[in-house]
N, C-alpha and C positions, 0 to 999 in steps of 0.2 A: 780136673785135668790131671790126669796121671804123668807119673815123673817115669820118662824111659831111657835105657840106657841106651849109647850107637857106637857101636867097636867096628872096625875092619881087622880085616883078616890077612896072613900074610900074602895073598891072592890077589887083595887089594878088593876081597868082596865084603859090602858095609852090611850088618845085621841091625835091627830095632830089639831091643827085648822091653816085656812090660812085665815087672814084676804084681802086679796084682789079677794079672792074668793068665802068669804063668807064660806068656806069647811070648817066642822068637822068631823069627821072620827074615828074610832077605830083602834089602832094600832094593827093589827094583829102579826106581827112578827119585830124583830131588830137586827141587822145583828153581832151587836156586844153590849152585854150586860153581863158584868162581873165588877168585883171589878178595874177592870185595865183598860177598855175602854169601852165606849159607842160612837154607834153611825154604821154610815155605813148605806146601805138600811135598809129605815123603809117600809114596807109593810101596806097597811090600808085592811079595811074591805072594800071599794070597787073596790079592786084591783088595785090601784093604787100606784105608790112607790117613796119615795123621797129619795135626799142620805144626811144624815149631815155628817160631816166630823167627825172621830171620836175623841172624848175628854176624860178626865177623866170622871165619872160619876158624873154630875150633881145636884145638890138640883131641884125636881121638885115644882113648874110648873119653864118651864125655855122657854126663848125665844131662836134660831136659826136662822142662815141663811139656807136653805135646797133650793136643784137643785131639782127640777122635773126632774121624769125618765122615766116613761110614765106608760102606763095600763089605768085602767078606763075608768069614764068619760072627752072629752075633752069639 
């Protein structure tokens, strides 16, 4: 399980990066995002999805462990 990082932007657009892959991404969609939990599939802009496990919400930028789940590029 690779550790990714997830920042937003002053846009208020969320990014994924994986440093062992060099990957940055826009987070297109996340599975679970309310005042009580985050987290669950995150969906990117190239179709791609990973799962974090879900936590309370966050201070972003914040690091994670996140499973690859497939789509994309491999």
């Amino acid at each position: 399980m690779p550790s990714v990082m997830i920042r937003r932007d002053g846009s208020g657009k969320m990014t994924l990066y994986v440093a062992k892959r060099d990957l940055e991404e826009d987070i297109v969609s996340i599975e679970h995002d309310s005042a009580e939990q985050w987290g669950g599939e995150v969906r990117l802009a190239d179709g791609s999805s990973y799962y974090l496990e879900p936590i309370a919400p966050p201070k972003l930028p914040v690091t994670l462990r996140a499973r690859r789940m497939g789509g994309g590029e491999d």
